[in-house]
Steps between C-alpha positions, in 0.01 A plus 500: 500500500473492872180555714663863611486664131150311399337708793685815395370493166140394621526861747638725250159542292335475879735821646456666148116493561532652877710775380275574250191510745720677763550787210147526498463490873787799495274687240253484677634592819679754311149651342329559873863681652401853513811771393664598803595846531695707726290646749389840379751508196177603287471832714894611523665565186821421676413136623564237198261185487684226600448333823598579763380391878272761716629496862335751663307485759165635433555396098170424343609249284799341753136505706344298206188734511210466256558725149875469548735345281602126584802420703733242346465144665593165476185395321516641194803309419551271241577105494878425558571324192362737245627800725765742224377243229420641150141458425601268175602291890868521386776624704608882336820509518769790363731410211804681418686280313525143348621292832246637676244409217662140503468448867112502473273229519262498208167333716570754824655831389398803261814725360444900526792618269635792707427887370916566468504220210579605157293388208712266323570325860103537542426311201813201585343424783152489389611234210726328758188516781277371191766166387510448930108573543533715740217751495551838447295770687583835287642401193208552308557523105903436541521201300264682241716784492787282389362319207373895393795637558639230263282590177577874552845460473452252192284772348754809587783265344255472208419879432926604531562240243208642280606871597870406403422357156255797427848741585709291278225532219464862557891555429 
């Protein structure tokens, strides 16, 4: 082992830690950033809520005047390198099939399985994301639903052979 991967190993737990505390500090940060709105969206029907940036001149809240809602600024930004990160501190990203599954890394990156899968590719990946461990961030009660699935059908087999000998008796 050379000096190069002993001090890797030592910083792993270290950057694990930071991330952690800079999840908090985004939490935090996050907790105090006020909702911005689109100026006067909550008195015209026909202006939607997302931002969008006052320029006009005399704007009250371009102006940054007292009861007005916040402007968006620089400040209320988040730490870099937990910036898009799930709050598990995972990477999310979108699975639609199995190379894309296999070309995660298991310590860094989450797997989404995309809405356009089908459920017997949803629950192939989840085993295959499972044997890899890969985490995955919506595929809550797949791997249940497989082993249930799997005592229904031995239980419907079960009642058409007992509903095929009862015919058979019954002639």
């Amino acid at each position: 082992m050379s000096g190069s991967e002993s001090s890797s190993t030592a910083t792993q737990p270290a950057r694990r830690q930071d991330l952690e505390k800079m999840l908090e500090l985004r939490s935090k940060i996050k907790s105090r950033t006020p909702y911005f709105r689109r100026f006067e969206s909550w008195r015209f029907v026909r202006l939607e809520e997302p931002w969008r940036k006052p320029k006009g001149v005399d704007n009250h809240q371009r102006l940054s005047v007292k009861g007005w809602p916040h402007l968006v600024k620089i400040g209320y930004r988040v730490p870099k390198e937990v910036r898009y990160l799930h709050p598990s501190g995972y990477r999310d990203i979108l699975v639609h099939n199995m190379k894309e599954l296999e070309a995660l890394s298991a310590d860094t990156d989450a797997a989404r399985i995309a809405a356009g899968v089908g459920r017997r590719k949803r629950i192939e990946l989840a085993t295959r994301a499972r044997e890899l461990g890969i985490r995955v961030l919506n595929g809550r009660n797949l791997l249940s639903v497989t082993k249930r699935e799997g005592e229904e059908e031995s239980d419907d087999s079960k009642k058409k052979k007992d509903e095929s000998k009862d015919k058979k008796k019954k002639k």
